[in-house]
C-alpha positions as CSV (number, residue, x, y, z in Angstrom):
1,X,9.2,-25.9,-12.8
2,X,11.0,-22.9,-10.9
3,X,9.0,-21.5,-8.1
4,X,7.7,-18.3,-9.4
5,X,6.2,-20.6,-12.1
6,X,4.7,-22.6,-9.5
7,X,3.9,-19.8,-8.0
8,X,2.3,-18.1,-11.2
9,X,0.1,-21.6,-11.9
10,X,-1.2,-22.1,-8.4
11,X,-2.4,-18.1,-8.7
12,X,-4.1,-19.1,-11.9
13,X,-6.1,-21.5,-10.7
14,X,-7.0,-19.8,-7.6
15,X,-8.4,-16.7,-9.4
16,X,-10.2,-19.3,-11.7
17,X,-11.8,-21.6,-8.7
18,X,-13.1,-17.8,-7.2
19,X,-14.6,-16.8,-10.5
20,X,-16.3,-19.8,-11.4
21,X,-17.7,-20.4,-7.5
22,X,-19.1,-16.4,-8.4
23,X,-20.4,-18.2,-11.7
24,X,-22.2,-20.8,-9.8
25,X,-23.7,-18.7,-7.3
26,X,-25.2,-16.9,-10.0
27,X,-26.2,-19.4,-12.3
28,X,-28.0,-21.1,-8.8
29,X,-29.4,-17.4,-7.9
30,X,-27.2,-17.8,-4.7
31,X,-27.9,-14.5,-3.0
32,X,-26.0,-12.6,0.1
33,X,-27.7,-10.1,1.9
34,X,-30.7,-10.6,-1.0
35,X,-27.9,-9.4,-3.5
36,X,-25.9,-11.5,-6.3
37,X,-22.7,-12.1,-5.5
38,X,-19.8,-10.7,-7.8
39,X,-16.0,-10.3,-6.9
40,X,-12.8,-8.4,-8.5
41,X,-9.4,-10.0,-8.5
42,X,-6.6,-7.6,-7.0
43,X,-3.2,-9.1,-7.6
44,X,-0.3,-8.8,-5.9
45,X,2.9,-10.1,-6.7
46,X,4.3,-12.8,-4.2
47,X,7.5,-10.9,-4.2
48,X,6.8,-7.6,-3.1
49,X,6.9,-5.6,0.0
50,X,4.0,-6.6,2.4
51,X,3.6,-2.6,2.7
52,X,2.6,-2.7,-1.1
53,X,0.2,-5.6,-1.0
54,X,-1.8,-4.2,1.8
55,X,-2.3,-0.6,0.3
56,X,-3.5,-2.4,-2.8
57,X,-6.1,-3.5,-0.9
58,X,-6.8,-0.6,1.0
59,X,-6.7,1.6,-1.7
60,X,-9.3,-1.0,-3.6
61,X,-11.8,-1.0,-0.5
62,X,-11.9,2.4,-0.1
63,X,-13.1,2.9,-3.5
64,X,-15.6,0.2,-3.5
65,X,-16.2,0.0,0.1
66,X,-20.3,-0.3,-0.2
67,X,-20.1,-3.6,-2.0
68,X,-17.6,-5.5,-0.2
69,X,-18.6,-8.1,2.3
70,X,-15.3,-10.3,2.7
71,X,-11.7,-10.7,0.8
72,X,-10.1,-14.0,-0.2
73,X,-6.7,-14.4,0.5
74,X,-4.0,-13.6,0.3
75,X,-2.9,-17.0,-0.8
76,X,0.8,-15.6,1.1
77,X,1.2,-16.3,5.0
78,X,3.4,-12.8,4.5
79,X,0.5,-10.8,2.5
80,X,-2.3,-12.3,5.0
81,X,-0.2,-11.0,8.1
82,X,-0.8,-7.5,7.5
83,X,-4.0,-7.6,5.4
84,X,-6.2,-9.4,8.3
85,X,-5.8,-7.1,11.2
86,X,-7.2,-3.9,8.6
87,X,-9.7,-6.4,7.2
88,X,-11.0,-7.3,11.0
89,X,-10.7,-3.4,11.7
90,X,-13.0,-2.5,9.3
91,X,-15.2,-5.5,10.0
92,X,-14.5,-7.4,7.2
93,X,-13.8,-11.2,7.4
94,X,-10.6,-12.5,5.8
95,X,-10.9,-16.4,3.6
96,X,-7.6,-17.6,2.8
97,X,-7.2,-20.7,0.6
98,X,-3.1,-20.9,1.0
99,X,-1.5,-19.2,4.1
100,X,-0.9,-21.6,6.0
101,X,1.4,-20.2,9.2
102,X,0.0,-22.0,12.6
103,X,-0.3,-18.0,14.3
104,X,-3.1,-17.6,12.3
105,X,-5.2,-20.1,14.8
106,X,-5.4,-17.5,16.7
107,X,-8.4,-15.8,17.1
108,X,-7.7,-13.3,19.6
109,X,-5.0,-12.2,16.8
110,X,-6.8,-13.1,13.9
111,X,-10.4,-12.7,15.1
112,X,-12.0,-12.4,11.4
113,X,-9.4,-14.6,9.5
114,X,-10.6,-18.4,8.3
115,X,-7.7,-20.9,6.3
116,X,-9.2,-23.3,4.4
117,X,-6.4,-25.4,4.3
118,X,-4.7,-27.2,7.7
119,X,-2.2,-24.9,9.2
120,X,1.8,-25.8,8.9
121,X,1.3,-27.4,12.6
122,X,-0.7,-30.3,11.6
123,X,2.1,-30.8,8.6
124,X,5.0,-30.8,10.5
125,X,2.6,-33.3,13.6
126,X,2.4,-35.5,10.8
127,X,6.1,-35.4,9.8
128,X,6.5,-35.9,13.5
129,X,4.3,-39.2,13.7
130,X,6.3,-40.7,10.9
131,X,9.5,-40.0,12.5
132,X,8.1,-42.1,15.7
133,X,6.4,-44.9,13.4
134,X,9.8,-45.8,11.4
135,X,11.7,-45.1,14.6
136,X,13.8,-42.6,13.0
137,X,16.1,-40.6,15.3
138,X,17.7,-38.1,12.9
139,X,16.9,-36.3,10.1
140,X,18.2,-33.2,8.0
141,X,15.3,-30.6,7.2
142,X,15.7,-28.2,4.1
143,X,13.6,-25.3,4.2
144,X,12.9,-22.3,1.8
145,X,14.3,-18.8,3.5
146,X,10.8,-17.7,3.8
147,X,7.9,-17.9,6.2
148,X,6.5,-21.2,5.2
149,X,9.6,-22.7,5.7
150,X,10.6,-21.1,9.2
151,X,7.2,-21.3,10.3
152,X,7.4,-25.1,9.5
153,X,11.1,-25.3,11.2
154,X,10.1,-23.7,14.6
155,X,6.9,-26.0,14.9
156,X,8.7,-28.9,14.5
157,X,11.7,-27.4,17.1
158,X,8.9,-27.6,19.5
């Protein structure tokens, strides 16, 4: 399976887990703020300019503004970049269930962002601890030319 297909699949499933968790919380009467919760899907494409992702969003927010409380994603470390600092200047708190750089731990940067999944440094401590385990001394690390994979080169550098 190429990686855009990957890409295509794991994007599936994402915007199914969202809309069934919507389901559920209506089916349970799950309320926030006393109302039901519903959610729209805006989908950008992995590939595109950061720039273009972002004024998706803004563009959809300013059109629906009253009804938002939060965004999930953007399932790209890229994407979630520049969409968290508008979300957390607008006061809007930013769920991703993908990026995974370790610079979004920051919460003096990223004061309204949450991953749900561990960051890249608790990957690459990992890879580091099964280095020291097997007593391995060298290695040769292949990466993608993109930020996961420089992200997860420069924490294991350090």
């Amino acid at each position: 399976m190429s990686q855009s297909n990957a890409t295509d699949v794991w994007s599936q499933q994402s915007q199914v887990m969202f809309l069934a968790a919507i389901s559920l919380a209506n089916q349970y009467n799950i309320k926030l703020n006393n109302q039901t919760i519903s959610g729209d899907i805006i989908e950008t494409n992995n590939d595109e300019n950061e720039h273009v992702a972002l004024n998706r969003v803004c563009h959809y927010i300013s059109t629906q503004r009253s009804n938002i409380v939060g965004i999930v994603g953007s399932a790209t470390s890229n994407n979630a970049r520049f969409i968290s600092p508008f979300a957390a200047h607008i006061k809007l708190p930013v769920v991703s269930y993908s990026a995974t750089n370790a610079e979004f731990s920051d919460t003096r940067r990223y004061p309204k962002f949450y991953q749900i999944v561990p960051s890249d440094f608790f990957l690459a401590r990992t890879i580091v601890q099964l280095f020291k385990r097997f007593n391995w001394t060298t290695c040769t690390i292949i990466i993608q030319k993109n930020d996961y994979g420089y992200s997860g080169l420069n924490i294991l550098s350090e």
